[in-house]
N, C-alpha and C positions, 0 to 999 in steps of 0.2 A: 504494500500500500504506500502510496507516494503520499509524502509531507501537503504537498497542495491541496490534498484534501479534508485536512487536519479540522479546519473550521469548520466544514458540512458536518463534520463529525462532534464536535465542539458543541455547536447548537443545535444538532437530533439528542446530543446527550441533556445537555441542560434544558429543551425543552423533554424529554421524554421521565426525566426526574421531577420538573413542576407539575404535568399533568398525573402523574401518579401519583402525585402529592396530595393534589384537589380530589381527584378521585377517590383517595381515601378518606377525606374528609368529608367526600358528598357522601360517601356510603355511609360513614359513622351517624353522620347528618338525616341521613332517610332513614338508618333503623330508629333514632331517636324519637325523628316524627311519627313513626311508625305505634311506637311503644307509649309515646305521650297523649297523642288524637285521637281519639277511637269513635267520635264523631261516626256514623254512617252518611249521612247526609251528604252529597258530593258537594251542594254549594258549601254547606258552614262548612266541613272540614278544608273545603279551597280557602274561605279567608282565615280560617286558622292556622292554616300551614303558612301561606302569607304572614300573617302575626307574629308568627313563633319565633319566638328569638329576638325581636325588637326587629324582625323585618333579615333577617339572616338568610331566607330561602331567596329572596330575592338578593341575595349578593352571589350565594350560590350562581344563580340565573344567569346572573351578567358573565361573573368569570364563565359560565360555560361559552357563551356566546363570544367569548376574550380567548378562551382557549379551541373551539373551532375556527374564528378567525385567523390565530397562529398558524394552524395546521394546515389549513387551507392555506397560506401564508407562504410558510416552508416548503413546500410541494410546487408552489407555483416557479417559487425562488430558483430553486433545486432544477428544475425542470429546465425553465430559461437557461441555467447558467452551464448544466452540464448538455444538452444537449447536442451542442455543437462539437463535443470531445465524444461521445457515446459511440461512432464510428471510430475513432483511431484509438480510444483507451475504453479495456471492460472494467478497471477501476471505477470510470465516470458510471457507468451501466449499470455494476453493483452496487453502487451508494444511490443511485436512484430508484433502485427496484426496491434497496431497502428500506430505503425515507418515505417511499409510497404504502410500503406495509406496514411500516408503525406507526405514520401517522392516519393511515386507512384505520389501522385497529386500534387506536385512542380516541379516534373522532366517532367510532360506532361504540367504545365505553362511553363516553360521556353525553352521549345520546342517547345510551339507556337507560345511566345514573339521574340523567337531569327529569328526565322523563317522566320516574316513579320516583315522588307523586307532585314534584315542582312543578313543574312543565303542565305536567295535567290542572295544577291549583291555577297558575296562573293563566289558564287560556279558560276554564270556567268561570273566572274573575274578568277578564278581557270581553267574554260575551254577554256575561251577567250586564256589566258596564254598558257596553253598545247597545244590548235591548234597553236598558232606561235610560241611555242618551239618547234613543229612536225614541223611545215611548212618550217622551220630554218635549220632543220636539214637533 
């Protein structure tokens, strides 16, 4: 492996250590919710989960939305830059097949962590809203 690829490698590491950082925080985070709410109700438990914590599922939220924009990010990066060497080095080739598979398989984690049951509180809260901004109106 040649030194010039040092940085691709650099920041697949340091991003692929912060999202399983968050990861494991959304998961501690959901069983929490999980174990505190017990709410049936889809609306109430949507603003409860929203509540909890002084508003904590929504930071959740964001960072997911921070850490698929990365991903999405790196891959693009990645792609532009080595592309044009992907023909004369498989160096370039192998750090792009790999940066596509980790960050393929971090952005489908945090698409299923953010999902249950943030994702879901917050777009039952976002329609809740719309229908009595329609109704209002």
């Amino acid at each position: 492996m040649k030194n010039k690829y040092l940085a691709y490698w650099i920041v697949e590491i340091i991003n692929f250590i912060a999202t399983v950082i968050y990861l494991i925080l959304l998961a501690i985070f959901n069983r929490e919710l999980d174990s505190r709410i017990i709410t049936k109700n889809l609306f109430y438990k949507s603003f409860e989960i929203l509540a909890y914590g002084g508003g904590k599922a929504f930071n959740f939220l964001i960072w997911a939305f921070i850490f698929v924009f990365i991903q999405v990010i790196i891959v693009a990066i990645m792609v532009s830059q080595l592309k044009r060497n992907i023909s004369e080095d498989s160096d370039a080739l192998m750090i792009l097949v790999i940066s596509v598979i980790i960050n393929l398989i971090l952005l489908i984690m945090i698409m299923v962590e953010i999902t249950n049951p943030i994702l879901i509180a917050f777009m039952v809260c976002m329609i809740v809203g719309a229908g009595i901004g329609v109704g209002m109106s």
